[in-house]
N, C-alpha and C positions, 0 to 999 in steps of 0.2 A: 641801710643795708643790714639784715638780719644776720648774724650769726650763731652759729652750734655751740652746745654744752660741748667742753672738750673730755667734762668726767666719762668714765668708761659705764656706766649706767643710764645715761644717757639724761638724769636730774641736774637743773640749775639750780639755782640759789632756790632753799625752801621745798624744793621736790617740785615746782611750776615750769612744767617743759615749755616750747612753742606751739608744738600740738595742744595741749592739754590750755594753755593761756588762751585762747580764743573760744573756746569751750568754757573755762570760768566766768569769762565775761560777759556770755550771752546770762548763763544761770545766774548770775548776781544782778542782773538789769533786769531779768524778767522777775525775779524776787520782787525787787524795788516796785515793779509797776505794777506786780499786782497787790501789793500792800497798800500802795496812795491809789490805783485804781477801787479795789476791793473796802478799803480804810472810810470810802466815802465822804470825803476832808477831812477825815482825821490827822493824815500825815501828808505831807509834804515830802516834794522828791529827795531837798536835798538833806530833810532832818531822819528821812529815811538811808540815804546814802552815806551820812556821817554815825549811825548809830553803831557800835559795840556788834560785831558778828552774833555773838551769842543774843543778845536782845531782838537784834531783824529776825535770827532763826525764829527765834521763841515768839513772834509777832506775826510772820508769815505761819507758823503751824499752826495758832488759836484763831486766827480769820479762818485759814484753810480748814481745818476742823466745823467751824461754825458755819460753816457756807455747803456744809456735806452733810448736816445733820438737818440744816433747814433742808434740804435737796431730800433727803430722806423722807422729814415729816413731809414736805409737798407730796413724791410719790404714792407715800402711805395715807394719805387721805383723798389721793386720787384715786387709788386703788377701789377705796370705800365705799366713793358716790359712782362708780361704774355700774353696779349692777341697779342703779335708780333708773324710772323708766321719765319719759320726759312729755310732755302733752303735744310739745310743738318739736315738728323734725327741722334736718338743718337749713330744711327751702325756705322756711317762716308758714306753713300750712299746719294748723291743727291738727291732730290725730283725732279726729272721733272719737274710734271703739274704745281709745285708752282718757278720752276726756268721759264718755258716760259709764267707763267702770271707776273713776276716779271720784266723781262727783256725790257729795254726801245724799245717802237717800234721806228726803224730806218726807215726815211722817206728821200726820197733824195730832195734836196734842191735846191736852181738856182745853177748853175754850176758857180767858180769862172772861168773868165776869164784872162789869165795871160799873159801880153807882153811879 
């Protein structure tokens, strides 16, 4: 049986109401899983779940960080090779006109002389 904060502010012990306590719960569990998802065996659920607040934060921001910057450099070097053109479309059929503008013009050269 659940019952109410009887202070006239409506905080329990700590400022953790019952509205607000099922809302912490989700946010701290999905912290945890994506540190040991994200962590890649680095971590473990429960050496993540026994860590120092301040530590999980400070471990969930530098993954998170580094998973936005890789995201970044992917977009930005996808951006790059967009404007490249490609010989073969995405049926698997060669392009011709862009395979004989592509293709080195052979030009003949002095002829080697051989003893």
């Amino acid at each position: 049986m659940l019952t109410r904060s009887i202070s006239y502010w409506g905080l329990s012990f700590f400022g953790l109401t019952y509205d607000t306590a099922s809302q912490y719960r989700i946010n701290l569990f999905t912290q945890i899983h994506e540190i040991v998802f994200h962590g890649k065996g680095g971590y473990d659920w429960e050496t993540v779940y026994n860590m120092p607040i301040w530590l999980r934060k400070f471990t969930f921001v530098r993954i998170n960080d580094y998973y936005e910057k890789e995201a970044a450099e992917y977009d930005k070097a996808k951006g790059s090779s967009s404007n490249r053109s490609t010989l073969v479309d995405p049926s698997g059929n060669i392009n011709k006109e862009a395979f004989k503008q592509a293709a080195p013009k052979v030009t003949s050269g002095p002829k080697a002389k051989y003893k």
